[in-house]
mmCIF entry with sequence, helices, sheets and N, C-alpha, C, O atoms, coordinates in Angstrom:
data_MODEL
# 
_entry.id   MODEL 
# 
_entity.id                         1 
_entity.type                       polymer 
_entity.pdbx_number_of_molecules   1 
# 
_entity_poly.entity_id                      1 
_entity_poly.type                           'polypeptide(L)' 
_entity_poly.nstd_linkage                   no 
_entity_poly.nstd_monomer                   no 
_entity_poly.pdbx_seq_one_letter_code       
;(UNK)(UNK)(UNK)(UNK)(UNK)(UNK)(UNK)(UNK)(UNK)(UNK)(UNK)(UNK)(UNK)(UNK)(UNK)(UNK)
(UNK)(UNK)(UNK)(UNK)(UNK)(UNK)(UNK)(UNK)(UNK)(UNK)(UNK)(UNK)(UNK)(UNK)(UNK)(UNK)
(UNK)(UNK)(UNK)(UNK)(UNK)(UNK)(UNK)(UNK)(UNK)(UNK)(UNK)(UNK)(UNK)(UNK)(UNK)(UNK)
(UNK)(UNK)(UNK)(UNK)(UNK)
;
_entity_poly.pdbx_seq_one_letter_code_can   XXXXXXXXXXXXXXXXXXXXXXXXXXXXXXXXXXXXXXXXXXXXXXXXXXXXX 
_entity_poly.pdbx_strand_id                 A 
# 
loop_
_entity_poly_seq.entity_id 
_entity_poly_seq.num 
_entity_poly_seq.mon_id 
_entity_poly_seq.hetero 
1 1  UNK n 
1 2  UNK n 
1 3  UNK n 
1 4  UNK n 
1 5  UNK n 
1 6  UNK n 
1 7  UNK n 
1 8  UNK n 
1 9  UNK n 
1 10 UNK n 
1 11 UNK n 
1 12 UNK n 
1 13 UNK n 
1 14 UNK n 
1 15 UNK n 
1 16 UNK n 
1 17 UNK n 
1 18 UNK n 
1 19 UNK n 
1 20 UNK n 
1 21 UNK n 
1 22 UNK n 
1 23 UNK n 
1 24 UNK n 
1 25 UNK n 
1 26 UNK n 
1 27 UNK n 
1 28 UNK n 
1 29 UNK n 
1 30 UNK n 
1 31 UNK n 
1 32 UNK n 
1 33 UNK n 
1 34 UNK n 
1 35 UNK n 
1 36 UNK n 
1 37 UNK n 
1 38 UNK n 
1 39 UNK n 
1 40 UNK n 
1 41 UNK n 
1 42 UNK n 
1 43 UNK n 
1 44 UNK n 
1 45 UNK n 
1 46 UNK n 
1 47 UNK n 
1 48 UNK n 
1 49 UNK n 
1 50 UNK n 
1 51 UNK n 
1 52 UNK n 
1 53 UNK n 
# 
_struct_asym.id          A 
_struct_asym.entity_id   1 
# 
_struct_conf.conf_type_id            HELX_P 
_struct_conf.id                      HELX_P1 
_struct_conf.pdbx_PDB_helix_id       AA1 
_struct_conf.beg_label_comp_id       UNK 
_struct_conf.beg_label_asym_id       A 
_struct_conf.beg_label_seq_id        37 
_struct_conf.pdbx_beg_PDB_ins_code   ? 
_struct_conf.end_label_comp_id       UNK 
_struct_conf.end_label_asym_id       A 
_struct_conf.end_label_seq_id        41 
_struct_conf.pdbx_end_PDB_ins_code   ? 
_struct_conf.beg_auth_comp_id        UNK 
_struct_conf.beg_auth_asym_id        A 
_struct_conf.beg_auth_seq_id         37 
_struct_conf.end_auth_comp_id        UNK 
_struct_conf.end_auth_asym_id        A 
_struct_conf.end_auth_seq_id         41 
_struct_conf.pdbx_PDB_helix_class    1 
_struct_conf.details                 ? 
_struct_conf.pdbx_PDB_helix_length   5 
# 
_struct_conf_type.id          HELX_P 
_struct_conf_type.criteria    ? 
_struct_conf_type.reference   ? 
# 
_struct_sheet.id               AA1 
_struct_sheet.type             ? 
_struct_sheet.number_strands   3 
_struct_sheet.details          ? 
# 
loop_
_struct_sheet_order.sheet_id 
_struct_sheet_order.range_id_1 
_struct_sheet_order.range_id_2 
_struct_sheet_order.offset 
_struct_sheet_order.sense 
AA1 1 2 ? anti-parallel 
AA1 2 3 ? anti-parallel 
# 
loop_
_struct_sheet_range.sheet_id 
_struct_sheet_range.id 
_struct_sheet_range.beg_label_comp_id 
_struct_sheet_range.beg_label_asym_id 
_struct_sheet_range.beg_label_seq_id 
_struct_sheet_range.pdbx_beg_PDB_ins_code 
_struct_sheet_range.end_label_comp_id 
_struct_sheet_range.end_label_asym_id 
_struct_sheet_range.end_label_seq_id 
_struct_sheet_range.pdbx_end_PDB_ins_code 
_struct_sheet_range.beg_auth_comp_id 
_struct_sheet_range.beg_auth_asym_id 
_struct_sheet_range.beg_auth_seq_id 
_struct_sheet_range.end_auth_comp_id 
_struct_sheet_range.end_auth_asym_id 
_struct_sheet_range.end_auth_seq_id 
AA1 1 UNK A 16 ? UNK A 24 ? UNK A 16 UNK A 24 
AA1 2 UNK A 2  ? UNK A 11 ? UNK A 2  UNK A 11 
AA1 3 UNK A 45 ? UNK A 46 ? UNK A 45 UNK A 46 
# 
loop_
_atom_site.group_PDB 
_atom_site.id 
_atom_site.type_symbol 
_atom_site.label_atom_id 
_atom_site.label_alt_id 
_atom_site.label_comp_id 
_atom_site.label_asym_id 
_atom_site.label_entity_id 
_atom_site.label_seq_id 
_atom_site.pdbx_PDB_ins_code 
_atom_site.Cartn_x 
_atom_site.Cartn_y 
_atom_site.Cartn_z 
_atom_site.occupancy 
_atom_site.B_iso_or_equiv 
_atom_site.pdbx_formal_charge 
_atom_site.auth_seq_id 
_atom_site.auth_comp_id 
_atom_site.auth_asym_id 
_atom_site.auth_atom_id 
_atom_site.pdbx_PDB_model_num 
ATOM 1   N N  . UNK A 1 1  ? -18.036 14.577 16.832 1.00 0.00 ? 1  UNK A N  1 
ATOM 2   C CA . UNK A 1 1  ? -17.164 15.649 17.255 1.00 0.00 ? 1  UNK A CA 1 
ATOM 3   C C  . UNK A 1 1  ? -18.036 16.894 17.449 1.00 0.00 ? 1  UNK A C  1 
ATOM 4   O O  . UNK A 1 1  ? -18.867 17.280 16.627 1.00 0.00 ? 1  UNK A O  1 
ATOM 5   N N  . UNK A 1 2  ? -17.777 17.451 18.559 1.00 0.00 ? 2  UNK A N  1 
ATOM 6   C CA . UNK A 1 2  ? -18.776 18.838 18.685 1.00 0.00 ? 2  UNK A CA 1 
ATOM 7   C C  . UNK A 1 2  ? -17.368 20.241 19.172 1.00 0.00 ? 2  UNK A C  1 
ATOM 8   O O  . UNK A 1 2  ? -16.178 20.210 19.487 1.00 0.00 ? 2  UNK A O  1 
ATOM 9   N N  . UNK A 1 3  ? -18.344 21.223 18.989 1.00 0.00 ? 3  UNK A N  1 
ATOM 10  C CA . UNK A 1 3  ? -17.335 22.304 19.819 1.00 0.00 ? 3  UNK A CA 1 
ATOM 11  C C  . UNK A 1 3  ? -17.590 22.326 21.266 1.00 0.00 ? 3  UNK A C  1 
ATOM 12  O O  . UNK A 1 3  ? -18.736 22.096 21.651 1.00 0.00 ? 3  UNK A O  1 
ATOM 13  N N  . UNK A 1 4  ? -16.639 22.581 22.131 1.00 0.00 ? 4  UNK A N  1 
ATOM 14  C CA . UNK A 1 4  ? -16.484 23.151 23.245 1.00 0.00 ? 4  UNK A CA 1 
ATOM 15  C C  . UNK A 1 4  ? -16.287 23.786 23.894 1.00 0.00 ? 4  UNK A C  1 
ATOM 16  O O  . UNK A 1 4  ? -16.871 23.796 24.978 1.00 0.00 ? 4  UNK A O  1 
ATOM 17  N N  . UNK A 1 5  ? -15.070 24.914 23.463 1.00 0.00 ? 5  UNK A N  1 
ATOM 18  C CA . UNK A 1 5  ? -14.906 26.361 23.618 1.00 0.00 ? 5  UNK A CA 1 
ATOM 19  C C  . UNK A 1 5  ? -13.688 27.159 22.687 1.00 0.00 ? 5  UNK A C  1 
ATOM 20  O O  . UNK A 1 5  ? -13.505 26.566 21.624 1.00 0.00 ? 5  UNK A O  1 
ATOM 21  N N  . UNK A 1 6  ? -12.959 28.180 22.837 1.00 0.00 ? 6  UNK A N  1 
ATOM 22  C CA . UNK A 1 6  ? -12.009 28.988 22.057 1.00 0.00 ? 6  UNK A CA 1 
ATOM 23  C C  . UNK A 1 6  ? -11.473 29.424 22.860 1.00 0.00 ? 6  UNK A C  1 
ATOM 24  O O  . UNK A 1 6  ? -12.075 30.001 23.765 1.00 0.00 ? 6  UNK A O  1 
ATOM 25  N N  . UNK A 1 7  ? -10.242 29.322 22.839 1.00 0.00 ? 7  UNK A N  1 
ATOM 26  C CA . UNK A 1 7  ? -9.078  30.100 23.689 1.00 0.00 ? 7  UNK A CA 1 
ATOM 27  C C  . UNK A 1 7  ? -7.707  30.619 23.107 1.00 0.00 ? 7  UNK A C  1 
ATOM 28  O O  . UNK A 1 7  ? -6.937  30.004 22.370 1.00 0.00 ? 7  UNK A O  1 
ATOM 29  N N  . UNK A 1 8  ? -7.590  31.832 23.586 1.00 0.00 ? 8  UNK A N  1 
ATOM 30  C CA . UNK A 1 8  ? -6.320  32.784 23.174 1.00 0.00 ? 8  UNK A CA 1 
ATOM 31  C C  . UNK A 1 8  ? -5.211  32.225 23.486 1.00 0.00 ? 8  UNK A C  1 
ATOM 32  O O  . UNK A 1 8  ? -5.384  31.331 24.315 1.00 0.00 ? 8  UNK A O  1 
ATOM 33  N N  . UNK A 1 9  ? -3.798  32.419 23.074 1.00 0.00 ? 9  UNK A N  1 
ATOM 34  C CA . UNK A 1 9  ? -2.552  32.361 23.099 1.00 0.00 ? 9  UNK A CA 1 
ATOM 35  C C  . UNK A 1 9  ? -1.800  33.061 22.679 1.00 0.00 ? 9  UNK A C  1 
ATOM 36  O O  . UNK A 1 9  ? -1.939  33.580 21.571 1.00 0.00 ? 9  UNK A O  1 
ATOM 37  N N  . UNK A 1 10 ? -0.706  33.283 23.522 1.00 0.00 ? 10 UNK A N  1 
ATOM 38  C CA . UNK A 1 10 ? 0.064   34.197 22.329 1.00 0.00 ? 10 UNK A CA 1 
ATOM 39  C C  . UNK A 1 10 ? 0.919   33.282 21.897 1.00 0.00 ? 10 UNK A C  1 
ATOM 40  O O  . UNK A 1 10 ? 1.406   32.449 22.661 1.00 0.00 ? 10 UNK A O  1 
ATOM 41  N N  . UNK A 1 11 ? 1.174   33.338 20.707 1.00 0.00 ? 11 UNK A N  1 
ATOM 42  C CA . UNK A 1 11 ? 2.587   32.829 20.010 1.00 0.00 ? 11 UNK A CA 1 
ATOM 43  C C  . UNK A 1 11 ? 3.740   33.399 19.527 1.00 0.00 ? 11 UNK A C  1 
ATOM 44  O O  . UNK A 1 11 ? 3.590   34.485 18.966 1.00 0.00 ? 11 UNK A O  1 
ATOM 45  N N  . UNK A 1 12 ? 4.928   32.921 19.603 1.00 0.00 ? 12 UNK A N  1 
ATOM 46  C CA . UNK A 1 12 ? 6.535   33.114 19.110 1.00 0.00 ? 12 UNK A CA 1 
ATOM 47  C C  . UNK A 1 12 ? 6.368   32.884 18.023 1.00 0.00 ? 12 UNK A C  1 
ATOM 48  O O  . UNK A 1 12 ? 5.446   32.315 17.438 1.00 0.00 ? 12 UNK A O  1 
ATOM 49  N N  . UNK A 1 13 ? 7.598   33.482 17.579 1.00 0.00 ? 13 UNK A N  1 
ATOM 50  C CA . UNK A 1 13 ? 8.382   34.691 18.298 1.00 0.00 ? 13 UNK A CA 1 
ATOM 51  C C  . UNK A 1 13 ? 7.535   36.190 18.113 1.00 0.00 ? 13 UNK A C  1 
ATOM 52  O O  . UNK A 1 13 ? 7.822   37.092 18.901 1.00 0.00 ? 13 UNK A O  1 
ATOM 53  N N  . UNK A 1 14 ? 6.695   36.383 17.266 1.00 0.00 ? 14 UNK A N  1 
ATOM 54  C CA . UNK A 1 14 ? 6.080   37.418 17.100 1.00 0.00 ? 14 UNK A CA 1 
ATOM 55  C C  . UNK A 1 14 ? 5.093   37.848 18.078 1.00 0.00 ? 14 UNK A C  1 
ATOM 56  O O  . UNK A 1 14 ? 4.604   38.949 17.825 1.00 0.00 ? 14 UNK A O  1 
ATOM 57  N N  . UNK A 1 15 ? 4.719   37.334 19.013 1.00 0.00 ? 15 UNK A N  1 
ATOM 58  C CA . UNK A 1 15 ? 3.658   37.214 20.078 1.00 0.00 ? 15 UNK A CA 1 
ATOM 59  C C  . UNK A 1 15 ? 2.671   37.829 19.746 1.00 0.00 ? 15 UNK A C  1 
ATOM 60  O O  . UNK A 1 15 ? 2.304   38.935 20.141 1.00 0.00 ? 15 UNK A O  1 
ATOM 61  N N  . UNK A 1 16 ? 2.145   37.076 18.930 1.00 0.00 ? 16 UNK A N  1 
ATOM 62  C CA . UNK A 1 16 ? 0.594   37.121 18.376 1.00 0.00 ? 16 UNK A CA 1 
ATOM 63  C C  . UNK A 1 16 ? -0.279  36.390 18.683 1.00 0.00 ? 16 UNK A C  1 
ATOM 64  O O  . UNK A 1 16 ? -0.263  35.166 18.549 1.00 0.00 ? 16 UNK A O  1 
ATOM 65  N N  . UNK A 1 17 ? -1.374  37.217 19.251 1.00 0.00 ? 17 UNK A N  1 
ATOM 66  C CA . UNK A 1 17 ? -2.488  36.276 20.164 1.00 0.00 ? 17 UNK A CA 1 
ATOM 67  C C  . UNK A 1 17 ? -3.341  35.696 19.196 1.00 0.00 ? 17 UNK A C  1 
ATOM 68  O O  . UNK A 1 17 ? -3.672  36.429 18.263 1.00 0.00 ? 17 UNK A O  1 
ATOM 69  N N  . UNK A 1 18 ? -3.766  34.538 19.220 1.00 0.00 ? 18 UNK A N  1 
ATOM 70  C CA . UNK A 1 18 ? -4.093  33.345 18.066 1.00 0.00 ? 18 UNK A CA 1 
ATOM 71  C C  . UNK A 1 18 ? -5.087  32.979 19.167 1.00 0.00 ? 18 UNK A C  1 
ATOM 72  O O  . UNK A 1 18 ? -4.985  32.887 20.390 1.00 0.00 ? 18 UNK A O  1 
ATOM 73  N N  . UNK A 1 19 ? -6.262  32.772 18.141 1.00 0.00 ? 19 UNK A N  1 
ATOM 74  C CA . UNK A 1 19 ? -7.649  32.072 18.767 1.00 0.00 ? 19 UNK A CA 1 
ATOM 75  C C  . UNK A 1 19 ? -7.832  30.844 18.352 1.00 0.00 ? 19 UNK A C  1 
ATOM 76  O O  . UNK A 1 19 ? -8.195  30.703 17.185 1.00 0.00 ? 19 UNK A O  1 
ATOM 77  N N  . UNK A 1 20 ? -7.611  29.556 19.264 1.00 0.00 ? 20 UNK A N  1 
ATOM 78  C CA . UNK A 1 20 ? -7.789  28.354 18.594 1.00 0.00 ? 20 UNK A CA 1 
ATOM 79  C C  . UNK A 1 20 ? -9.354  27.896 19.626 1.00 0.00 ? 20 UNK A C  1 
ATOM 80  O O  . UNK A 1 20 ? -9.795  28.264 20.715 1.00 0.00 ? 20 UNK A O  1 
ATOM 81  N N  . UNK A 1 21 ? -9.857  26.794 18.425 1.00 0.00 ? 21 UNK A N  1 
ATOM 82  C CA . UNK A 1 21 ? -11.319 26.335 19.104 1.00 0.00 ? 21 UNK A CA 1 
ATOM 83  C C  . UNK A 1 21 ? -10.718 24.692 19.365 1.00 0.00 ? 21 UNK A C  1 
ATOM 84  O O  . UNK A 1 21 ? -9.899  24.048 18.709 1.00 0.00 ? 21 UNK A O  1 
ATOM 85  N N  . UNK A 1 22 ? -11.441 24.358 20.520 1.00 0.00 ? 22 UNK A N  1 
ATOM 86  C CA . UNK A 1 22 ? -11.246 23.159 20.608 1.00 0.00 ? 22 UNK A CA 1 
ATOM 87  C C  . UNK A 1 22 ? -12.356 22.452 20.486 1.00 0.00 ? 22 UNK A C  1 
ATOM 88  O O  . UNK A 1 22 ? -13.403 22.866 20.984 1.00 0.00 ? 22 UNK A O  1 
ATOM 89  N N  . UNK A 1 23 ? -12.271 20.854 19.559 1.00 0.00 ? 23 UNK A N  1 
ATOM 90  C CA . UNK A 1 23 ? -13.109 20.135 19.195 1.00 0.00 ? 23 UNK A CA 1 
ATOM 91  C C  . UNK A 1 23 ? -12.993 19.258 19.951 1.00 0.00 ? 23 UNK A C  1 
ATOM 92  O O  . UNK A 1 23 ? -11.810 19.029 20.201 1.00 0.00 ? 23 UNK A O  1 
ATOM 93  N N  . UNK A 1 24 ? -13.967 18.377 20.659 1.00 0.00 ? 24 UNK A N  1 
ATOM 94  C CA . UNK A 1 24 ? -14.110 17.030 21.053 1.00 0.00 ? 24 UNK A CA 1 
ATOM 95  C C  . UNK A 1 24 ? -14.663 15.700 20.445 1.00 0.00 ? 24 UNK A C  1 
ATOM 96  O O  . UNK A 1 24 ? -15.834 15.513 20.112 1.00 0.00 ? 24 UNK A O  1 
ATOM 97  N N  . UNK A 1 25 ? -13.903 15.038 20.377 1.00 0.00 ? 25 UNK A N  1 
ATOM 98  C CA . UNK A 1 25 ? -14.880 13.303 19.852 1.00 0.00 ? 25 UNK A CA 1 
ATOM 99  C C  . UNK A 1 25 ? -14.541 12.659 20.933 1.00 0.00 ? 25 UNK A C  1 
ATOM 100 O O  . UNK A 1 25 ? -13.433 12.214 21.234 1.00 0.00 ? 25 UNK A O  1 
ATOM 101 N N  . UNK A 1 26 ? -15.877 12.607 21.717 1.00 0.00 ? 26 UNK A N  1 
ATOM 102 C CA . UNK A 1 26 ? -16.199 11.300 22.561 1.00 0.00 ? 26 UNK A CA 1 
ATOM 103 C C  . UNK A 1 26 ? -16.537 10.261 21.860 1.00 0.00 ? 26 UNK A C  1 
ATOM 104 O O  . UNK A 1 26 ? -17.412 10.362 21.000 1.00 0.00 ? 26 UNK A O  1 
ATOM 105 N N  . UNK A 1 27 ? -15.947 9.175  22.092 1.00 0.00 ? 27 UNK A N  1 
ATOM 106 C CA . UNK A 1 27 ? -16.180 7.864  21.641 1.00 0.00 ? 27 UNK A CA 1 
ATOM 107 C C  . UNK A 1 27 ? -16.629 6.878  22.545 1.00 0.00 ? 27 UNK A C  1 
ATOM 108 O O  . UNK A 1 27 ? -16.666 5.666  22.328 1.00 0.00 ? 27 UNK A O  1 
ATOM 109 N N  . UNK A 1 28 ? -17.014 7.553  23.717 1.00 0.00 ? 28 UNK A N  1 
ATOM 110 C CA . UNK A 1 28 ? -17.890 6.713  24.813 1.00 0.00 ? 28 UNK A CA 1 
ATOM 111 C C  . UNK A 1 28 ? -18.948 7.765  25.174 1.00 0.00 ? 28 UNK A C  1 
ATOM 112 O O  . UNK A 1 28 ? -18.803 8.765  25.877 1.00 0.00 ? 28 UNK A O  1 
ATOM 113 N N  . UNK A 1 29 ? -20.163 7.273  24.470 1.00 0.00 ? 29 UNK A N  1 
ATOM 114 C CA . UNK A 1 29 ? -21.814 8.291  24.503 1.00 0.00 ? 29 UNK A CA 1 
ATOM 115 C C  . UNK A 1 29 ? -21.841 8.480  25.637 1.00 0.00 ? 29 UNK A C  1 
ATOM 116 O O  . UNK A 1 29 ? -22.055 9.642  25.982 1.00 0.00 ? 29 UNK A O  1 
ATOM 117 N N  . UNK A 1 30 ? -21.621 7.338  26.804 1.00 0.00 ? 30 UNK A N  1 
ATOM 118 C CA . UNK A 1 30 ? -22.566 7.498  28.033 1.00 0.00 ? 30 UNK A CA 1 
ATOM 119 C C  . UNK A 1 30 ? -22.003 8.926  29.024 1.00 0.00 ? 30 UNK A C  1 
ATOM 120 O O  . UNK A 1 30 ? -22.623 9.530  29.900 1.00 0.00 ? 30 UNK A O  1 
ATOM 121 N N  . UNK A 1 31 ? -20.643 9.155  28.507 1.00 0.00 ? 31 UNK A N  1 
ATOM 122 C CA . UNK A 1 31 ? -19.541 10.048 29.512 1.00 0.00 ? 31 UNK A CA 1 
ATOM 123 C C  . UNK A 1 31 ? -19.963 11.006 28.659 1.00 0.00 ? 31 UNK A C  1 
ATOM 124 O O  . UNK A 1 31 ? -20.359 10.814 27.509 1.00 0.00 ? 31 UNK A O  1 
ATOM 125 N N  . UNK A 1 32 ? -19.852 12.364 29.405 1.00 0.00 ? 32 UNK A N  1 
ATOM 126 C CA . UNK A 1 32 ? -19.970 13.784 29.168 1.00 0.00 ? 32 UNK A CA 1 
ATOM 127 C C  . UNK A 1 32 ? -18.745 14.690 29.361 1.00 0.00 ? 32 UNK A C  1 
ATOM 128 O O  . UNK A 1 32 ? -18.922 15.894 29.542 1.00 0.00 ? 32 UNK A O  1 
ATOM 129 N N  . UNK A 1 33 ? -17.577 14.192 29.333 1.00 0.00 ? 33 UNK A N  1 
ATOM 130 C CA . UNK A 1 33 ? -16.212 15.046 30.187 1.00 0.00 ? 33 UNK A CA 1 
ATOM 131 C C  . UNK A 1 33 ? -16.094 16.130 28.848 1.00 0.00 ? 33 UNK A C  1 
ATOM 132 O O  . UNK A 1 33 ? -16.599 16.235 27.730 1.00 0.00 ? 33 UNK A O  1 
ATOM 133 N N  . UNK A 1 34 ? -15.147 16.825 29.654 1.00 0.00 ? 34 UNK A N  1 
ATOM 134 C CA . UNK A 1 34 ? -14.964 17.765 28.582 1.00 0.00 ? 34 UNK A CA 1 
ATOM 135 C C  . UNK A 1 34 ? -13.279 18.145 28.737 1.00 0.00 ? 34 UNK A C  1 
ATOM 136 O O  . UNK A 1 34 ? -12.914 18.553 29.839 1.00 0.00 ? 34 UNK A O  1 
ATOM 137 N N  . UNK A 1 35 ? -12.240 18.008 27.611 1.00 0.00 ? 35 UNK A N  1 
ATOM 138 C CA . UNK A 1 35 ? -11.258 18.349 27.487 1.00 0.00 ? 35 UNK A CA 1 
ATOM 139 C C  . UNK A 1 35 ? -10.882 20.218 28.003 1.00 0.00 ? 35 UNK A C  1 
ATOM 140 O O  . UNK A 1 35 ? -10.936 21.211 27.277 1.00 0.00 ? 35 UNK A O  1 
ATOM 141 N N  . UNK A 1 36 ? -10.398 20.106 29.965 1.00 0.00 ? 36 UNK A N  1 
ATOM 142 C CA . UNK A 1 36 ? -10.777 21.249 30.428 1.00 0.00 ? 36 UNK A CA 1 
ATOM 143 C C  . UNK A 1 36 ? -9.170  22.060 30.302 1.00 0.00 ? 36 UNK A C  1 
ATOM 144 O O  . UNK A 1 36 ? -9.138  23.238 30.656 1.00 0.00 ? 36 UNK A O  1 
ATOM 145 N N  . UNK A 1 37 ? -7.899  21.422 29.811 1.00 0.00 ? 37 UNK A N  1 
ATOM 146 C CA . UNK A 1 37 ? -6.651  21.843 30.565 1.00 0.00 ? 37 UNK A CA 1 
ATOM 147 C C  . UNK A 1 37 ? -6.847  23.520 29.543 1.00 0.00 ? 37 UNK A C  1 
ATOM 148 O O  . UNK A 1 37 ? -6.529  24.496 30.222 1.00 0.00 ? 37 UNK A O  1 
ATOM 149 N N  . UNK A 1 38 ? -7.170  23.758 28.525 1.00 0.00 ? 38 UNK A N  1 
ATOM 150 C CA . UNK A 1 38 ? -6.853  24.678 27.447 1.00 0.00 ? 38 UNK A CA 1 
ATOM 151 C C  . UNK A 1 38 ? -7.609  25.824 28.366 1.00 0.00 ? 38 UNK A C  1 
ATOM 152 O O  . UNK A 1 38 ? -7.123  26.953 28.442 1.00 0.00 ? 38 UNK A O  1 
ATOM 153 N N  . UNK A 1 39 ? -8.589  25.540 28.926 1.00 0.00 ? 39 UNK A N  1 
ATOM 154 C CA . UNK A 1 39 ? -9.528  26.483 29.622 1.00 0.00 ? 39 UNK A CA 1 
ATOM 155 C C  . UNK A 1 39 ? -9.166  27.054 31.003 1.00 0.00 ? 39 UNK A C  1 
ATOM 156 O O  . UNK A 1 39 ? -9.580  28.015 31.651 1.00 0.00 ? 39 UNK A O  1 
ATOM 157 N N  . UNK A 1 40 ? -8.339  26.208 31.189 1.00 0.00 ? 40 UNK A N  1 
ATOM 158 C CA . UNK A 1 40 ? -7.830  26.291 32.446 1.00 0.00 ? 40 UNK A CA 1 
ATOM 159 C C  . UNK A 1 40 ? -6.718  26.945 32.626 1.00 0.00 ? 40 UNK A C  1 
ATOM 160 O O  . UNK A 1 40 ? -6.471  27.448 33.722 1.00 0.00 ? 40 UNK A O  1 
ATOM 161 N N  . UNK A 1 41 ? -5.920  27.037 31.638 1.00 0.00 ? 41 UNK A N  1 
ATOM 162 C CA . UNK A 1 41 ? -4.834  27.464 31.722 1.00 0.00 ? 41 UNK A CA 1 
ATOM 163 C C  . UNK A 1 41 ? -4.704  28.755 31.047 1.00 0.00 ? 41 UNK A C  1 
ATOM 164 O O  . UNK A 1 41 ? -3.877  29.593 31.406 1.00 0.00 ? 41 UNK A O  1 
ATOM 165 N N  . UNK A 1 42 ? -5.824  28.986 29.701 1.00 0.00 ? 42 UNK A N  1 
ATOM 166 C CA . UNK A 1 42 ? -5.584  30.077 29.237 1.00 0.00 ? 42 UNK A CA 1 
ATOM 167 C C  . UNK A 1 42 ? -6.062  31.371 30.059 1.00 0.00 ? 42 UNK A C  1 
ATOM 168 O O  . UNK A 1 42 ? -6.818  31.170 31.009 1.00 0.00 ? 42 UNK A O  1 
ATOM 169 N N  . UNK A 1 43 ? -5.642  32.787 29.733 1.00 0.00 ? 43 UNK A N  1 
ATOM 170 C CA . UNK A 1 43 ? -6.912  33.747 30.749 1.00 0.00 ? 43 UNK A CA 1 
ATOM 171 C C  . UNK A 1 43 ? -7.947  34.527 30.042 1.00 0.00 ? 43 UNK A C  1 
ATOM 172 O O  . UNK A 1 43 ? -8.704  35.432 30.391 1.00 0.00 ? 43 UNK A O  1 
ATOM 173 N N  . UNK A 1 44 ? -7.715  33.814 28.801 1.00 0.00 ? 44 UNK A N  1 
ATOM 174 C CA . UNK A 1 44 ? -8.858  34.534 27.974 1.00 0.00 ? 44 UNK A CA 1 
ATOM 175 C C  . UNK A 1 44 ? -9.296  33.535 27.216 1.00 0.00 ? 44 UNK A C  1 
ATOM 176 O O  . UNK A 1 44 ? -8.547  33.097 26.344 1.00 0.00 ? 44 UNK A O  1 
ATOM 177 N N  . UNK A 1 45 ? -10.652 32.959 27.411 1.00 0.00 ? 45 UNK A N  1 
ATOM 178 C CA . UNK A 1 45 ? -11.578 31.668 27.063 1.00 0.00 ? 45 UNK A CA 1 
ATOM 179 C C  . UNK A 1 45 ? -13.175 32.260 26.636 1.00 0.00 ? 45 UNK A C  1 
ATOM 180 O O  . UNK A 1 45 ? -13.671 33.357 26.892 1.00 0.00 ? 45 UNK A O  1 
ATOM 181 N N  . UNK A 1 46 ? -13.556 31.491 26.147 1.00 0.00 ? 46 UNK A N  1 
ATOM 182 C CA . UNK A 1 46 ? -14.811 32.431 25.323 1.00 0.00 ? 46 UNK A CA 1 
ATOM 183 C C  . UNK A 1 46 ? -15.668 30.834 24.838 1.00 0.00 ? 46 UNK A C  1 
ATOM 184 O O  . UNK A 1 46 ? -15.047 29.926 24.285 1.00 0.00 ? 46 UNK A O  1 
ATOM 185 N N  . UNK A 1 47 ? -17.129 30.749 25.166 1.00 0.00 ? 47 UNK A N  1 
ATOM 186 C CA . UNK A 1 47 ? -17.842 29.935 24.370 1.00 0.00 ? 47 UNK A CA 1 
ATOM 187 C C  . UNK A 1 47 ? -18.292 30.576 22.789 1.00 0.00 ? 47 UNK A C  1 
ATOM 188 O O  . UNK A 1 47 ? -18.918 31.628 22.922 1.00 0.00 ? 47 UNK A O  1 
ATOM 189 N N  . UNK A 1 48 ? -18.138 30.241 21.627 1.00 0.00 ? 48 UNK A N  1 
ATOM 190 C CA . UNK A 1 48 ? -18.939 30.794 20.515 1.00 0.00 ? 48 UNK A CA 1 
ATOM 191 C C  . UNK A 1 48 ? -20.085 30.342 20.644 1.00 0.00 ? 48 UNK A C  1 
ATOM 192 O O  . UNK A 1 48 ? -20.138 29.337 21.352 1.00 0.00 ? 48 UNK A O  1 
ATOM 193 N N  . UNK A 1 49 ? -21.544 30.891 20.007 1.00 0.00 ? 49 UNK A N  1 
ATOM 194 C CA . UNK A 1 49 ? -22.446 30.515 19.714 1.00 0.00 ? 49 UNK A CA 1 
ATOM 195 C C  . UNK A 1 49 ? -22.443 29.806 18.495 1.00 0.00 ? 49 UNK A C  1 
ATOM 196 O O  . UNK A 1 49 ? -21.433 29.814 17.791 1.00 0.00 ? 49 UNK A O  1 
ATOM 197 N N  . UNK A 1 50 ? -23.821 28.977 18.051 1.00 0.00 ? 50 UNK A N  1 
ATOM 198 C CA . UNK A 1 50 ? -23.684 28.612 16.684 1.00 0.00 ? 50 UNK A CA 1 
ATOM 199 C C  . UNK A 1 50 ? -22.512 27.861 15.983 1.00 0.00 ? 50 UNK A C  1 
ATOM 200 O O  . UNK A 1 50 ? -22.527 27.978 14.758 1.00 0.00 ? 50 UNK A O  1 
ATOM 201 N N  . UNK A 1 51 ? -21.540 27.147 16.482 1.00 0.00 ? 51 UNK A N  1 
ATOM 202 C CA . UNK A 1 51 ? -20.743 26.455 16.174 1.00 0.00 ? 51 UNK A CA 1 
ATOM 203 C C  . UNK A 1 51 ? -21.001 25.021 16.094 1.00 0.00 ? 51 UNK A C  1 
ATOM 204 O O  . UNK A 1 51 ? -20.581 24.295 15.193 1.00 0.00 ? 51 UNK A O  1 
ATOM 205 N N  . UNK A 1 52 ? -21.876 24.568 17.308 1.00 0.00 ? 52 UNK A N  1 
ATOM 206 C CA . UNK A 1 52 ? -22.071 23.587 17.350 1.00 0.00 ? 52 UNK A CA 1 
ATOM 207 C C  . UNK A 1 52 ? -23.563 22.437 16.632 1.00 0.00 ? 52 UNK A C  1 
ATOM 208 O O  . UNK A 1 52 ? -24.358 21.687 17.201 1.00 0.00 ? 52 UNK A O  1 
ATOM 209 N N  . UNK A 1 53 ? -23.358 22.823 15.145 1.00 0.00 ? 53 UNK A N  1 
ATOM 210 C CA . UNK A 1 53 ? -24.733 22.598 14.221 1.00 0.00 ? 53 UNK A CA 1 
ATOM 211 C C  . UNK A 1 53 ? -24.085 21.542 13.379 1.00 0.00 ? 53 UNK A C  1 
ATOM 212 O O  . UNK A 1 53 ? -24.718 21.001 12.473 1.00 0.00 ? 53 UNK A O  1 
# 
């Protein structure tokens, strides 16, 4: 499992913008995809550094 990126949301009912990171486990080495819909959809996306150790 590695990191891949962090993306904002707001949430209900209080609409509080919440930073979630998304993790990946590829379970097929040879493929490189990357779980893109969270990135795509949010408008505020951010790589962290240093997460991925």
């Amino acid at each position: 499992m590695h990191y891949c990126y962090s993306y904002l949301e707001r949430r209900m009912p209080k609409n509080f913008l919440v930073a979630f990171r998304l993790y990946y486990l590829n379970l097929n080495v040879t493929d490189n995809k990357v779980f893109n819909k969270y990135w795509n959809e949010s408008e505020i996306h951010f790589i962290e550094k240093d997460l991925d150790k």
